[in-house]
C-alpha positions as CSV (number, residue, x, y, z in Angstrom):
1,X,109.7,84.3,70.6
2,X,106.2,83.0,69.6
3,X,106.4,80.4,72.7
4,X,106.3,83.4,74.8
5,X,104.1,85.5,72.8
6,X,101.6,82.6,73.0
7,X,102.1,82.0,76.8
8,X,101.3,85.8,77.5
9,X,98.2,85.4,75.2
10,X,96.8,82.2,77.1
11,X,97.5,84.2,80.3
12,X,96.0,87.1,79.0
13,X,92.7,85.3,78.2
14,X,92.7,83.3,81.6
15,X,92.9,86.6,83.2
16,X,90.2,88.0,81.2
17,X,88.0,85.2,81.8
18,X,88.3,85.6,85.9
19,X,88.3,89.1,85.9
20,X,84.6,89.5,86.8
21,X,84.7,87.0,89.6
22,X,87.4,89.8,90.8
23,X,85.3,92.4,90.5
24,X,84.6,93.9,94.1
25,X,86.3,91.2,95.4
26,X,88.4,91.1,98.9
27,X,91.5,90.2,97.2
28,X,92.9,90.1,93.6
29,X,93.9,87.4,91.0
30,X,97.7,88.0,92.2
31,X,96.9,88.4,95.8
32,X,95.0,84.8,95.8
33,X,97.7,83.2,93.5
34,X,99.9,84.5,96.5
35,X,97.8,82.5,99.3
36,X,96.4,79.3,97.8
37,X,100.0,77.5,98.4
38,X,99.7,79.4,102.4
39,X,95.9,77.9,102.2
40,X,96.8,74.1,101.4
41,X,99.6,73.9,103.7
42,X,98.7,72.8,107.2
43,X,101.8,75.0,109.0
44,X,102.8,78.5,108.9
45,X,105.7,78.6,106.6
46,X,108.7,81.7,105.6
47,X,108.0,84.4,103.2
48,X,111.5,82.7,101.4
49,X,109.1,79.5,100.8
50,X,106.6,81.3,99.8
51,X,108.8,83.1,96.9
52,X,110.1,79.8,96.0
53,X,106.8,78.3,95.8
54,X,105.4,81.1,93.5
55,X,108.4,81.6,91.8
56,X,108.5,85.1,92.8
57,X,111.2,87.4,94.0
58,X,111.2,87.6,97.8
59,X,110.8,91.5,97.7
60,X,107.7,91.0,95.7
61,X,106.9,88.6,98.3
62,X,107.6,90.3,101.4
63,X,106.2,93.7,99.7
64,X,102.8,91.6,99.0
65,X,102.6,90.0,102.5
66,X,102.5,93.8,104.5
67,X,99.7,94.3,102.4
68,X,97.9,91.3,103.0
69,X,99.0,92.1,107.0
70,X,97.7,95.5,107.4
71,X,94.5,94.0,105.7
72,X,94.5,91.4,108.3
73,X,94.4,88.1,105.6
74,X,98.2,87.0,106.9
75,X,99.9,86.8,110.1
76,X,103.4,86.8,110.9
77,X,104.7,85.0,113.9
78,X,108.7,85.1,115.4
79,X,110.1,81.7,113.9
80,X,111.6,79.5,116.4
81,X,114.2,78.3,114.4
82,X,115.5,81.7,112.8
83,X,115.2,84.9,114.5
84,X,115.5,86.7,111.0
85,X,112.5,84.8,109.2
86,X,109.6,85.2,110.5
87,X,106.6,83.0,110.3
88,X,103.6,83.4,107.8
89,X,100.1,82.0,107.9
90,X,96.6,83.2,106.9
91,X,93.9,84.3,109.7
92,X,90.8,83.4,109.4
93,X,89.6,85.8,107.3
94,X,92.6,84.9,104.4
95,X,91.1,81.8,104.5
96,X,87.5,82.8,103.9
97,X,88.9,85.2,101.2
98,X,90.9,82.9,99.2
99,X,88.1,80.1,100.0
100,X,85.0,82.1,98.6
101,X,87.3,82.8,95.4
102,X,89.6,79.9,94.2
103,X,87.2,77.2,94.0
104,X,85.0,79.7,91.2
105,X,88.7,80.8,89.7
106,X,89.2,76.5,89.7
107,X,85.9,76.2,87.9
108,X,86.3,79.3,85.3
109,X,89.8,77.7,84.1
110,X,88.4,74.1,83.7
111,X,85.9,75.4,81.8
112,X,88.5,77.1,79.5
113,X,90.6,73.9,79.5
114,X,87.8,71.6,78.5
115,X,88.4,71.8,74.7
116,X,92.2,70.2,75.1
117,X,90.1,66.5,75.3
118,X,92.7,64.1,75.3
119,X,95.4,66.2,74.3
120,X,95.5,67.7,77.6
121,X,98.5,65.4,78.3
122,X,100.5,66.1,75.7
123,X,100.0,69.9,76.4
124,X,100.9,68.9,80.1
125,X,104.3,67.6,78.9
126,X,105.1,70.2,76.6
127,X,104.4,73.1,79.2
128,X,106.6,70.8,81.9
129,X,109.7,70.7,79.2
130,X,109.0,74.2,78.7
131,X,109.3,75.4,82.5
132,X,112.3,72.8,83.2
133,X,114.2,73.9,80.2
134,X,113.8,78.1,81.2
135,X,114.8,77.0,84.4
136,X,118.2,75.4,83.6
137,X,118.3,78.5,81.4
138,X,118.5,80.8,84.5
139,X,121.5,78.6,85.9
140,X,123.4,79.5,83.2
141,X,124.7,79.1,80.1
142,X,126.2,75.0,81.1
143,X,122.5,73.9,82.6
144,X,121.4,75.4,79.5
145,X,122.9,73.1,77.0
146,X,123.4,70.2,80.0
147,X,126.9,71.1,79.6
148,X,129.2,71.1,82.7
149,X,131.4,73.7,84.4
């Protein structure tokens, strides 16, 4: 339990440490952890990649995209290949929101992360074994333990 404890603390303090380059902003910490994967992609994509990119539910997703509709930041297009999905990309004006923010949000966490030196790697490795093992851990009990059916 302290692995998690300490991975809501580190978040906590990230967030902390953005929170005034939020302040009056046009979106919010979520809302631009939402669109930077829409911004570096060079095609409009589903609100199903989206949810996988983010690891995110896709009625969080879908909830968070009419928001970001009505506000004009997203648009949604018919998708050519499946009538049910439709198409999402930013407008112009997502981009300039998420463009004016990230890049400062890039900057604040770098400066956080600076201390780590030459152990950033080994923090890099543990944090990867850490997300792959929770995720055979959601398969199921025989991912878990790399057990088999």
């Amino acid at each position: 339990m302290e692995i998690v404890a300490l991975l809501k603390r580190v978040m906590a303090l990230r967030d902390r440490a953005v929170e005034p380059l939020y302040e009056g902003a046009p979106l919010t910490l979520p809302e631009v952890d939402l669109l930077v994967p829409l911004r570096h992609l060079d095609q409009p994509v589903t609100a199903s990649r989206i949810a996988d990119l983010r690891k995110l539910s896709r009625a969080a997703i879908s909830k968070a995209l009419t928001k970001l509709e009505k506000r004009g930041l997203i648009a949604r297009t018919a998708n050519p290949a499946d009538r049910r999905a439709s198409l999402v990309a930013l407008t112009e004006e997502g981009k300039a929101a998420v463009d004016a923010l990230f890049p400062h949000q890039l900057a604040i966490e770098a400066r956080l992360l600076a201390g780590l030196g030459e152990g950033r790697g080994q923090v890099l490795d543990a944090l990867n074994l850490l997300a792959d093992t929770m995720e055979r851990g959601l398969a199921g009990p025989a991912s878990a333990d790399g057990g088999e059916d």
